[in-house]
N, C-alpha and C positions, 0 to 999 in steps of 0.2 A: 504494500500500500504506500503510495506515496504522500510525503508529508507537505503539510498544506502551509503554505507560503502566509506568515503576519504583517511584512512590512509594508505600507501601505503605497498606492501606486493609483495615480489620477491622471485624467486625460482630455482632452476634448479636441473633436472632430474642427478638423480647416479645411480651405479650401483644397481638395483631390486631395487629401492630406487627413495626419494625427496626429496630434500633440501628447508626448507621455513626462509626467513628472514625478521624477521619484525623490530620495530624500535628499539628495545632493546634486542630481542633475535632471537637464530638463533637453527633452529633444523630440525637433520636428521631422518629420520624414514626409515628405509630398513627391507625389507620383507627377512629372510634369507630360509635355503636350507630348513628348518623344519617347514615353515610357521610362522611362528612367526614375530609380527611386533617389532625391536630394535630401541628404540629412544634413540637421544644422543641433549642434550639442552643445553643451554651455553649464558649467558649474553653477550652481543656486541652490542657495538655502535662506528654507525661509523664514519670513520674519520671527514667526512665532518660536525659531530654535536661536536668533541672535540675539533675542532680549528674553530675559527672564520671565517679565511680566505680560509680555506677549503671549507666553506659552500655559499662560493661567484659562483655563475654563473660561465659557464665554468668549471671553478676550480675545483668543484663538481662534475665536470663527469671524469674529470683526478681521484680525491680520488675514486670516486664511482668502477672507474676501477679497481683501484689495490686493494680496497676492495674484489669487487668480485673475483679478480684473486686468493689470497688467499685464501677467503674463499670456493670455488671452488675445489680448490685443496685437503685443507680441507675433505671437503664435501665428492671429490671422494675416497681419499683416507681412511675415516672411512668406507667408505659404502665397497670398497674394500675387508678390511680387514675379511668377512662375507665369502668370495669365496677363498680367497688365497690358494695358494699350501706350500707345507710343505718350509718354508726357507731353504736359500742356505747356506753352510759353510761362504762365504763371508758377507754375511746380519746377521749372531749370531753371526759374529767376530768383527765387526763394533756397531751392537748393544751395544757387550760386553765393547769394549771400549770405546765408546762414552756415554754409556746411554743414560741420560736424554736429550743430545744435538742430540742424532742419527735424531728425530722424524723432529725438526727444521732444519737440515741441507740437508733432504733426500728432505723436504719440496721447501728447498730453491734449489737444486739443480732439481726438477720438474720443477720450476718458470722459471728458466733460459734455460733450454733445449726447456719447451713449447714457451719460447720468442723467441726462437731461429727458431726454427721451423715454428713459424708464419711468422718469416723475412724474411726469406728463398723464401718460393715460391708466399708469397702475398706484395711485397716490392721487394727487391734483384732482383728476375728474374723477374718481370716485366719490370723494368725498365734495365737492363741488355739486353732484345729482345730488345726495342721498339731502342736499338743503330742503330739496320741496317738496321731500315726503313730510305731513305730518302725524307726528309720533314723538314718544317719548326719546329723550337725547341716546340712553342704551340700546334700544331700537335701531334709529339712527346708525348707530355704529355698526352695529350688526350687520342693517343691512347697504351701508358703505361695503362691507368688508364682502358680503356677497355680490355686489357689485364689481369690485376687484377680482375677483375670484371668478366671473362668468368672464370679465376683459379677459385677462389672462388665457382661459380656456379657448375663445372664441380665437383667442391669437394665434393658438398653438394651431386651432386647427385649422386656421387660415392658411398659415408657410409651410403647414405640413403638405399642403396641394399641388405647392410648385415646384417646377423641374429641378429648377438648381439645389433648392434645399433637401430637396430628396437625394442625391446625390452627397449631401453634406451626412444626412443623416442614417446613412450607408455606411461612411466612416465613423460614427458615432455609434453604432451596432459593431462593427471592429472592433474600437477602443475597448466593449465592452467584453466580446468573447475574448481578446486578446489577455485584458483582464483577470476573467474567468480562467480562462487557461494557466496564468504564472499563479494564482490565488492556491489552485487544485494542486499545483506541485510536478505539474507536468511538462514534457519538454515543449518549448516554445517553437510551434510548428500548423501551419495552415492545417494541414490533416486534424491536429487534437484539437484549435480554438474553432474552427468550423462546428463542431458539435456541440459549442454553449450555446446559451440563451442571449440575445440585445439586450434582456432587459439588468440591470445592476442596481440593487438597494442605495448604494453610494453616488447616483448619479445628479447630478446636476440639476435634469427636471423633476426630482426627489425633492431637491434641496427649495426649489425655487415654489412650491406647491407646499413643501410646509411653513414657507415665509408667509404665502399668503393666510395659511390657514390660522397659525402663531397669531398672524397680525390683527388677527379678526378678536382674538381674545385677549391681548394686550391694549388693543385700541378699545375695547368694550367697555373699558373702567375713566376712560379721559373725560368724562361727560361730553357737552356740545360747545362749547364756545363758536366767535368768531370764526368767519373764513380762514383769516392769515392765521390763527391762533391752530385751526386745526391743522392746516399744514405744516406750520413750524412742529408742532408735536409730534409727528409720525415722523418726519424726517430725523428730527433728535434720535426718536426713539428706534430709526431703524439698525444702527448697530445693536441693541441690543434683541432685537427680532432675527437680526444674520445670526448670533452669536448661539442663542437658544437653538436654534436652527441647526447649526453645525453641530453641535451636541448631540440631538438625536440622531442625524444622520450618520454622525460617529458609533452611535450606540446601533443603529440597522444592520451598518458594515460589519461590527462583533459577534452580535447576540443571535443564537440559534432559539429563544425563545417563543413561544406564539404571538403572547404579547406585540414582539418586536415587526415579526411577521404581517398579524394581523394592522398594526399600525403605518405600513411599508408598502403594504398591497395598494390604496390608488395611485401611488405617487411609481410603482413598477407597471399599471395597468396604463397612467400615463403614459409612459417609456413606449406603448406600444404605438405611438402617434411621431415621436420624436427619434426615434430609431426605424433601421429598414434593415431587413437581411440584405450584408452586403456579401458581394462575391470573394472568391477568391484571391486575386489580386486585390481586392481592398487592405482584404486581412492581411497581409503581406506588408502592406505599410505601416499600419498599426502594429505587426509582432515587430518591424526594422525599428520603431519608435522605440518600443517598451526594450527592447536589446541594450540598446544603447544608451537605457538609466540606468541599468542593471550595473552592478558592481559586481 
């Protein structure tokens, strides 16, 4: 029988590509236009192992965030650069004078648009509608938070329809049996990770479905105030919804109990919208990924 692998390994699907992160290193491997598998590897640890108090409960799921959120970006933006069309007079002029700073700035200026964008329609206009229901303020919150919770839904299964994303989420079924496969203790090989599952307790649209779900019972107790009042509060409060979040998710990835199980089950039935059985050749990018975190 082989012995079943503890150390923990995450990943997310890029363009023709997968991104794997293990505890020390992190690497993309993207399939580009000529077949050829392009790996990019890179020393990183994370925040939560450089500072002490980073690596405190809770806390950990707030750094784990904006680890991922970077490295993410990252991630999509090498795998990108495999597809790109020829630059713009604006993007060689900014290059030009920016250089070495363009890469960090284009980076940082991704982070805040995608932040932006998530406030938008999963925060902001939730709780903006739930004004002209009336009803008692715990109400209110409640049904903000089911509000959030059908957005979010109705998203997933908007991008789940189209071409390109299906293709993304081909490698995001990779990442996962790839997963499965070093987790089982098995040798790292398209023949063995072919026969897991897409779906993964540990995965991302896990994580992001018990944000919302978290957030619906944390925001329950704020009463009603003001507009800006309500949205200053969720936004405060949302590190500590990441961090709750990450915890359980931590405790999904462990725990062989039913409990765990049965609280795991929509959030891997979700999986079933976000993931796609990919082929063989995908898989082959996602095991050259995970290889090459592997110590």
């Amino acid at each position: 029988m082989k012995q079943l692998r503890t150390v923990p390994i995450g990943g997310q699907a890029v363009i023709e590509g997968v991104m794997m992160r293990g505890e020390r290193k992190i690497a993309i491997a993207v399939r580009d236009a000529k077949g050829n598998i392009n790996v990019s590897v890179e020393e990183n640890v994370p925040l939560s192992k450089k500072h002490k108090i980073l690596g405190m409960p809770i806390i950990r799921g707030v750094a784990a965030f904006f680890d991922s959120l970077i490295t993410g970006v990252k991630a999509l933006s090498y795998s990108a650069q495999f597809f790109e069309a020829e630059e713009t007079r604006v993007e060689r002029y900014l290059k030009d004078k920016l250089k070495e700073k363009y890469e960090a700035l284009e980076m940082g200026f991704t982070i805040i648009v995608s932040l932006i964008f998530a406030m938008l329609p999963f925060f902001i206009l939730p709780t903006f509608a739930a004004t002209f229901i009336r009803t008692s303020g715990f109400i209110k919150n409640i049904l903000e938070g089911i509000i959030r919770l059908t957005i979010f839904l109705f998203y997933i299964v908007l991008i789940s329809k189209l071409n390109d994303i299906q293709r993304v989420f081909q490698y995001h079924g990779a990442e996962h049996k790839s997963i499965h496969c070093y987790e089982a203790g098995l040798e790292l090989t398209v023949e063995n990770a072919k026969k897991f599952s897409t779906l993964h307790p540990r995965c991302g649209t896990n994580f992001l479905l018990i944000v919302m779900l978290i957030s619906i019972f944390i925001f329950s107790f704020l009463g009603w105030p003001n507009l800006l009042i309500r949205i200053l509060s969720r936004l405060i409060l949302i590190p500590l919804v990441a961090g709750l979040s990450y915890e359980l998710i931590r405790w999904f990835g462990k725990s062989e109990s039913k409990l765990s199980k049965m609280l795991s089950y929509p959030g891997l039935m979700l999986q079933k919208l976000t993931t796609k059985e990919p082929d063989e050749s995908q898989i082959e990018v996602a095991l050259e990924a995970l290889k090459n975190v592997l110590d």
